[in-house]
N, C-alpha and C positions, 0 to 999 in steps of 0.2 A: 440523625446525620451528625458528623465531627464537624468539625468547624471547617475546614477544608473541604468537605463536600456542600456544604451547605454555604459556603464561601462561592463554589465551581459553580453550583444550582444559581445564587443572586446572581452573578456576574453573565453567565451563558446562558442559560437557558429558561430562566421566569422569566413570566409577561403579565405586563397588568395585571392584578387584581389576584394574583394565584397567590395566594400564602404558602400554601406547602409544595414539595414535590409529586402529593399526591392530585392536587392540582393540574402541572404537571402530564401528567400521566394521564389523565383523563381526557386533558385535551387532545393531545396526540391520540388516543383512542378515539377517542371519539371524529378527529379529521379522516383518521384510516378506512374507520368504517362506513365514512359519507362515501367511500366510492365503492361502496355493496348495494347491488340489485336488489336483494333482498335480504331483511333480518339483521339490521342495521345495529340495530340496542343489541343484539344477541353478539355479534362481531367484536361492538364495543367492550364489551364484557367479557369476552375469551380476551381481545387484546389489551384491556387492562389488567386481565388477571396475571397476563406473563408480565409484565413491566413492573409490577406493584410492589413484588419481594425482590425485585432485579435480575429475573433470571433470565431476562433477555434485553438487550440495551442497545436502542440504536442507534445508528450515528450520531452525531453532535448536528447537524443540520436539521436532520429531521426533531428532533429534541428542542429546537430552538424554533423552528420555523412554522411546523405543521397545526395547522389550526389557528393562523396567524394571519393577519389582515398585508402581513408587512412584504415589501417585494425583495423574497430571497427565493434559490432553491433550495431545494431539501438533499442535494446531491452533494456528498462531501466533495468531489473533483470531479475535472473535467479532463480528457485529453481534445487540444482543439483541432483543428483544421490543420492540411500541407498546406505550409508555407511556402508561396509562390515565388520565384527569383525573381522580384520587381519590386521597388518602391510602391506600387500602389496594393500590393499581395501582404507587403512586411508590414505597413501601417495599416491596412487592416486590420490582420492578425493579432496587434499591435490593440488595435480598437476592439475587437469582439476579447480578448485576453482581460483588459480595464474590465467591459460590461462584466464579464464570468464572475472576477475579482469581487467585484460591488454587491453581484448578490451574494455572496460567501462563499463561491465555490476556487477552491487551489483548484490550477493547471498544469497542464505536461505541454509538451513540446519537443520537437524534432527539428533542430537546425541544420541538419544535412543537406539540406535541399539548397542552402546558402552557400553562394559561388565562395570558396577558399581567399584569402587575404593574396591580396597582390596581384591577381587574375586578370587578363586584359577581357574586359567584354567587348560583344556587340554591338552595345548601345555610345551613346554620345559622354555618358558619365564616365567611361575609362576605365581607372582601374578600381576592383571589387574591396572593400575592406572588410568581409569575412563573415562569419558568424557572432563570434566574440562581439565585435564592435554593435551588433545590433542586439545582441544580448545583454550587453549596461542598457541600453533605452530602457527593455523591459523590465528591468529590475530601478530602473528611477521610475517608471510606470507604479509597477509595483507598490513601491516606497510611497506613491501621489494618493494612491488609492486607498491604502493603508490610514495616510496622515487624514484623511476623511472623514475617519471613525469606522468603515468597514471591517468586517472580524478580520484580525490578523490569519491572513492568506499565506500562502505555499506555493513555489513553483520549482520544476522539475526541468533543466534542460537536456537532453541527451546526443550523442554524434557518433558517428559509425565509426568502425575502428580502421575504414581507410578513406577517411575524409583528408583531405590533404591538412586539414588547419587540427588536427585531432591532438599534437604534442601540444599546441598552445592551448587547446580545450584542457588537456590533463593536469596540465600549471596551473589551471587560471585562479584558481582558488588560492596560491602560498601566499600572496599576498595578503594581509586583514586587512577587512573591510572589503575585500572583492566581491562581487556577485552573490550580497548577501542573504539575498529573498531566494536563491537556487539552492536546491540539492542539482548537483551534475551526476549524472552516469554513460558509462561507453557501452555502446550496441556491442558487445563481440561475439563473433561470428566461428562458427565451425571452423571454418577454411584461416582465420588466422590462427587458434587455439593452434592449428595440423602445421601452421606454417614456425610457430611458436616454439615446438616440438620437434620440429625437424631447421630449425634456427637455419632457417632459408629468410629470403628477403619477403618483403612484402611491400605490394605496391601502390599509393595513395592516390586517386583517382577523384572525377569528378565528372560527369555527362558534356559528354563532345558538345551536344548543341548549342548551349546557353555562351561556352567559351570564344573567346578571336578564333577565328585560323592561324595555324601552327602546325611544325612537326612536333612529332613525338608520338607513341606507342598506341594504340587502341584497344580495349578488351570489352569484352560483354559483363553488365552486371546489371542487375535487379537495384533498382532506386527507391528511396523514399517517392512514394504517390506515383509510381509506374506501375503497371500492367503486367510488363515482362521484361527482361534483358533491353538494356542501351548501350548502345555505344559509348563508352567512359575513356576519357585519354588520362593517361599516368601521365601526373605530376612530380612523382620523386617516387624512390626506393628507400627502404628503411629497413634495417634490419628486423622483424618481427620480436623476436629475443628482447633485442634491447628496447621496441616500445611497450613491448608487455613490461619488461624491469622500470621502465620511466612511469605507468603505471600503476605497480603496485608500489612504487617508490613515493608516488605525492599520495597514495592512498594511506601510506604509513606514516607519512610526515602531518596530514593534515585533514585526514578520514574524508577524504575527497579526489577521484570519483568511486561512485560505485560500479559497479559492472551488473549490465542484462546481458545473459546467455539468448540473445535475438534469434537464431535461428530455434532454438528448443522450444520457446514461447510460442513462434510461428507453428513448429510443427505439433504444435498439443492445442493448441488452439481448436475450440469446439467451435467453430466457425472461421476459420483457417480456409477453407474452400475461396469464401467469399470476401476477403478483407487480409489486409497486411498490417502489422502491428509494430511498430517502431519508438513508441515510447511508454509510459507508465502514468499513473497518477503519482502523487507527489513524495507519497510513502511506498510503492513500490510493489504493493500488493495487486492491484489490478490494471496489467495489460490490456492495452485498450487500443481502440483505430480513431481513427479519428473522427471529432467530436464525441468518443464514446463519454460516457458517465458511470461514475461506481455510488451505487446505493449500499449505504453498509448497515450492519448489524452483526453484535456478537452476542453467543451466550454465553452467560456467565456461570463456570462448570464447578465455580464453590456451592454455588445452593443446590447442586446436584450430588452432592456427597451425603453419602447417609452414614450413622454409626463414627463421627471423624473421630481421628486421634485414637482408635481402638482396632483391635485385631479383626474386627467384621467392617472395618470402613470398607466404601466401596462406592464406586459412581451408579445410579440410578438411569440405567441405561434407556428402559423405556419412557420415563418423563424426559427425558433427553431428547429421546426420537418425537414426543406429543409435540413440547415444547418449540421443537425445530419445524413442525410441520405449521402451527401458528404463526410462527416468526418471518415463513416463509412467503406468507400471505401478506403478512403488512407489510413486507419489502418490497413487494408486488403492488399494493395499492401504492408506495410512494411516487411510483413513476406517474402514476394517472393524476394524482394529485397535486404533483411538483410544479410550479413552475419554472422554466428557460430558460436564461438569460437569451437561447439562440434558438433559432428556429430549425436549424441545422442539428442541435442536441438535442430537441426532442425527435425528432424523425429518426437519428439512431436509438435514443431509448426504448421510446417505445416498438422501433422496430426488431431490434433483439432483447429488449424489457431484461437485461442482464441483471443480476443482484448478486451482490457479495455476505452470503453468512460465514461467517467463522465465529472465533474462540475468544475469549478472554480469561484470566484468574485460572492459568495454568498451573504456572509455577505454584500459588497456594494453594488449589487446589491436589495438589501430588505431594504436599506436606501432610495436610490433610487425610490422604488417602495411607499415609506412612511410607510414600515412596522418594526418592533419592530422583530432583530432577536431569543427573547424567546417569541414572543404572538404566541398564536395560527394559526392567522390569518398570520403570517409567516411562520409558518411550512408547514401551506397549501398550498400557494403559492410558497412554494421549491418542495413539495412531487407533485404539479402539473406539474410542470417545468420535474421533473424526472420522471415521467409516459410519458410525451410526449418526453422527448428521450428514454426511453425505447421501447415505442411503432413502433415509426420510427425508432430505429435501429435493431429492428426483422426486420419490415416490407422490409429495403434496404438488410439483409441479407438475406431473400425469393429471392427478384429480382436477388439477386449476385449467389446465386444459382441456380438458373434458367439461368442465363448468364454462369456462371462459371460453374458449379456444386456443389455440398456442400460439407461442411467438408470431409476425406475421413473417421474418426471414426464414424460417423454417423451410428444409427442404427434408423431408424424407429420408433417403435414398443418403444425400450427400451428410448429411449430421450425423447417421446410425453409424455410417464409416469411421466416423473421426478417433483417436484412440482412445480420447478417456472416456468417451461413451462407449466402446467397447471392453471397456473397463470394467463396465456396472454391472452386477447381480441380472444374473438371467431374467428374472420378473421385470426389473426398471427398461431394462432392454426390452422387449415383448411390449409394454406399457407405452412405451414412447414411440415404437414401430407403430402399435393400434390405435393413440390415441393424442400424438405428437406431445410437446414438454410448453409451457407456457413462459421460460428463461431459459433464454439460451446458455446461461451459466447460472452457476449458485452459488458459489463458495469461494471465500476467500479470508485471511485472515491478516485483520489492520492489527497497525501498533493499539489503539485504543485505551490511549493513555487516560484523557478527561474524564472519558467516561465511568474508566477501573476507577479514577479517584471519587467522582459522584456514588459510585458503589463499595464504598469502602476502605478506599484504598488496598483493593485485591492487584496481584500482579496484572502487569497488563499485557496484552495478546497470549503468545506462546510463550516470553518471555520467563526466565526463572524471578525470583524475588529478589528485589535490585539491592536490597539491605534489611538486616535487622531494624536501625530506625534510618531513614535518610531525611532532606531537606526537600521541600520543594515548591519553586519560585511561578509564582501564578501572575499575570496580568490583572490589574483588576481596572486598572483603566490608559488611556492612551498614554500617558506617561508614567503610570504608577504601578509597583507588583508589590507584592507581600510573600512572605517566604513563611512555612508552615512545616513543623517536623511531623511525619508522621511514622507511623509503624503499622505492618504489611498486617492486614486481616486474617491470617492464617494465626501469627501470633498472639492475636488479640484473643482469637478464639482461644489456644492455648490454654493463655492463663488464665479464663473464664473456667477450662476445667478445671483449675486447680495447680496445672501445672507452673513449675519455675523455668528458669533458664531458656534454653533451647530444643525445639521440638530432636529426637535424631537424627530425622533426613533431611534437616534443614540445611540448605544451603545458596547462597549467595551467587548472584552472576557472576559476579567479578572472582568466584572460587570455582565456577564451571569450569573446565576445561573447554578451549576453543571447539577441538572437533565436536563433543560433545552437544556445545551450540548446533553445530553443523547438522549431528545425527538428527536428535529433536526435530529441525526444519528436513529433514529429508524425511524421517517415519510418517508425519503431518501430508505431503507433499504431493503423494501420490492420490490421496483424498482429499484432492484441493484443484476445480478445476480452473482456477484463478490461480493467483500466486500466492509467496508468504512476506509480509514485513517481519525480517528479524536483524538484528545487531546480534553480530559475533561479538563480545567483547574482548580484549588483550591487555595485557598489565603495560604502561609505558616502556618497562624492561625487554616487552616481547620481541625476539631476536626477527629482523628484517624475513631471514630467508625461509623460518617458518610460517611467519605472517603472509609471505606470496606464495606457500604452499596451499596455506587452507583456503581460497580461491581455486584451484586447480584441482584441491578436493571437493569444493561445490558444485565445480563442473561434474565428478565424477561420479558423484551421489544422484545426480539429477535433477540439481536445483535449477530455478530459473535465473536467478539473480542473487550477487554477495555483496555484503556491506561489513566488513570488518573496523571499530571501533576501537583505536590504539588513543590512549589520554595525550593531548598534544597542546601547547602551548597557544595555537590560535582558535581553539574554541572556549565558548562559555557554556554555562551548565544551565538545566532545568534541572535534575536529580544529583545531589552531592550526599555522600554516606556521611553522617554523625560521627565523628571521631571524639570523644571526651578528653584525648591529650591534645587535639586541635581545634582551636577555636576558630581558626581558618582555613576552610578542607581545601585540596582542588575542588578547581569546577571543571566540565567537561560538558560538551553538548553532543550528545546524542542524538548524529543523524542517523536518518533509517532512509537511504536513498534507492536501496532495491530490496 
């Protein structure tokens, strides 16, 4: 281990008594496998053997927690409960949000449901001060729980694109130091993108009931935590045009908010039948209902490379597929093993036992393999990679279900419908008709940052290689970080062969070209029944009207969700590139909000 891993291992994830990481490793194996009926030592021993050379890494919770006396979950986030329009619903929320926080788990959240600022209500309190204003509680919550000692936590707030208070949601960030424990993102919807495009008005809305009596306008529309269609009275007109442009406008000024494509989510949703999804975990990768939980795990696709740096490299497709059918297991015991913080979170885990596998150490891995991460020929070579863990992780969830039984939400009939199961290889399809799937989802791909650096500082998720050498700035305790140069594992290997300089297809986020970014997450996307965390990145030069393009080409690619990354003045940095004429780089913080 570098010193920077071995640094990320003391500080997150050893307990007592473990001297190495293979310590480590054992425990966690060894917790996974206590929750096997039989052949327990035999379980422990496939799942140490994946963890051991790091070919498969799981989340940071489970890393930290599993096998541990200590009261945490193993679940890297939570999306919580609808937030009810009452004081006694917000501070709840408000309470169950704290509890999550303490055991380690970052939140999402849906403030739509929160009467718009200025609103006369029904009750004796008057008038309504918004979302916004109950959104600083949360985040001085936040700030309380944090100053506790608890892992530095994550939250995620989101608001529909015709919430009446939605231009003050867009702003809220110009300010520093505003709502600084949130990533923000906007729900946006079909019907505004059409209204966008045909630069018609658009009309901001909120459910008749909760409101005074009044005139004014009435239309049907589907709510946060409703059934079906309400009664919603227009509060104001807005041009649609110009709050799209007020949107990408503070997304360019200050990488805030992101945008979820909300309706594409809904309709690809493998459980879409039975649930509405209106916010994200905290990085963006797993849409969720409420109380859901995302259990994560990525493989790591550099030790699947054979031959590297030579005209026979190639990815090791079938240890790919072994490796992903193990992995799929222990992601599966985390939920039985985990515990709560809420009783409400486990009844959905366990009743859709969702798991997120995806990728990590792309980008060096496609250096590696002597591919170029914007050529074609490398998109392919990733979109193949993820077909074949897609395909073997249905295929281990059939057999788990078959052993175990399947999800207990599982319906038949209404699941086999849904499109990305009818997406899958005739056999996975047939298999899960005969023998139902034991997770209602499988796939998804986090930023997984920590853990690429406990593995060697390999790129982390899909991401390209963020620098030749870069900086970067670690917590090591409540007041204290230390800052660490490293350089990207691909290189290293490199000059282990012998080589100098730069490999040929090496190349740099910040020399991707943005759509480029885009392509990658779109080739990914469709083998991913979850979502993707990625950072588009843009030079601070990047001209405005491009920058609101490639948003528009996310929509059109099919993504779920965009977060384009312009260097701006009010963020600070975890990743800064080495400059040897600058002894003082920018910094830049890299949010990944969708």
């Amino acid at each position: 281990m570098n010193d920077l891993a071995r640094t990320l291992w003391e500080v997150k994830y050893r307990q007592a008594g473990e001297r190495s990481i293979e310590d480590s490793w054992n425990r966690v194996a060894t917790a996974l496998a206590s929750c096997e009926a039989h052949d327990r030592d035999g379980w422990a021993a496939r799942f140490r053997a994946i963890l051991a050379d790091y070919r498969f890494l799981p989340g940071g919770r489970i890393l930290a927690g599993a096998g541990t006396a200590r009261k945490v979950t193993l679940f890297n986030c939570f999306v919580m409960g609808v937030i009810e329009d009452s004081m006694d619903s917000i501070f709840q929320a408000l309470k169950e949000g704290a509890l999550t926080m303490q055991q380690g788990g970052g939140v999402g959240y849906d403030f739509s449901t929160l009467r718009p600022m200025g609103s006369q209500t029904r009750s004796a309190a008057g008038i309504a001060t918004g979302p916004l204003s109950f959104m600083h509680v949360w985040d001085s919550m936040c700030a309380t729980v944090l100053s506790q000692g608890a892992r530095r936590g994550a939250m995620i707030a989101t608001l529909r694109c015709d919430h009446p208070d939605i231009e003050a949601f867009i702003d809220a960030k110009r300010a520093a130091g505003i709502l600084r424990h949130f990533n923000l993102s906007v729900q946006v919807s079909d019907d505004f993108l059409r209204a966008v495009e045909a630069d018609a008005d658009w009309a901001l809305v909120f459910p008749a009931a909760p409101l005074a009596d009044g005139p004014g306008e009435t239309i049907l529309r589907r709510w946060t935590g409703t059934q079906g269609p309400v009664p919603c009275r227009v509060l104001k007109r807005v041009s649609a045009r110009a709050l799209w442009q007020r949107l990408m406008r503070a997304a360019y000024d200050t990488a805030e908010p992101g945008v979820l494509f909300i309706d594409r989510i809904n309709a690809l949703n493998n459980l879409g039948w039975r649930e509405q999804i209106s916010a994200t975990n905290p990085c963006g990768e797993v849409p969720l209902p409420p109380y859901g939980a995302c259990d994560l795990g990525s493989l790591n696709l550099t030790r699947f490379v054979r031959q590297p740096f030579t005209a026979r490299a190639h990815l090791d497709l079938d240890e790919l597929a072994q490796v992903t059918q193990v992995a799929v297991r222990m992601l599966d015991n985390v939920i039985d093993l985990s515990r709560y913080p809420l009783e409400a979170q486990r009844e959905q885990a366990q009743g859709s036992r969702r798991i997120g596998l995806g990728i990590t150490g792309l980008g060096s891995a496609l250096v590696m393999l002597g591919l170029r991460y914007d050529s074609e020929a490398g998109r392919q070579h990733a979109a193949v990679a993820m077909q074949t863990i897609r395909d073997a992780a249905y295929r281990a969830s059939i057999e788990l279900a078959r052993e175990k039984g399947p999800f207990p939400f599982f319906e038949r009939a209404a699941y086999l419908s849904r499109p990305f199961i009818l997406g899958l290889p005739e056999d996975v399809w047939d298999g899960i008709a005969a023998h139902g799937l034991r997770n209602s989802h499988l796939l998804a791909i986090a930023p997984a940052g920590s853990i690429s650096l406990l593995a060697g500082n390999i790129s982390s998720g899909l991401e390209p290689i963020f620098a030749e050498q870069a900086e970067r700035e670690v917590r090591v305790g409540p007041d204290e970080t230390r800052r660490f140069a490293v350089t990207d594992d691909a290189l290293i290997r490199w000059r282990e062969f012998g080589h100098e300089g730069l490999p040929p297809t090496f190349v740099t986020a910040e020399a991707v070209d943005p759509r480029d970014h885009l392509r990658m997450q779109a080739a990914l996307q469709p083998f991913v029944d979850h979502s993707i965390s990625k950072t588009i990145n843009v030079r601070e030069d990047f001209p405005f009207e491009a920058f609101a393009r490639l948003y528009e080409e996310a929509h059109a690619l099919g993504l779920k969700g965009c977060t384009v990354f312009r260097p701006n003045p009010l963020r600070g940095a975890v990743l800064t590139p080495v400059h040897t004429e600058d002894d003082l780089p920018h910094r830049c913080d890299v949010c990944v909000a969708a």
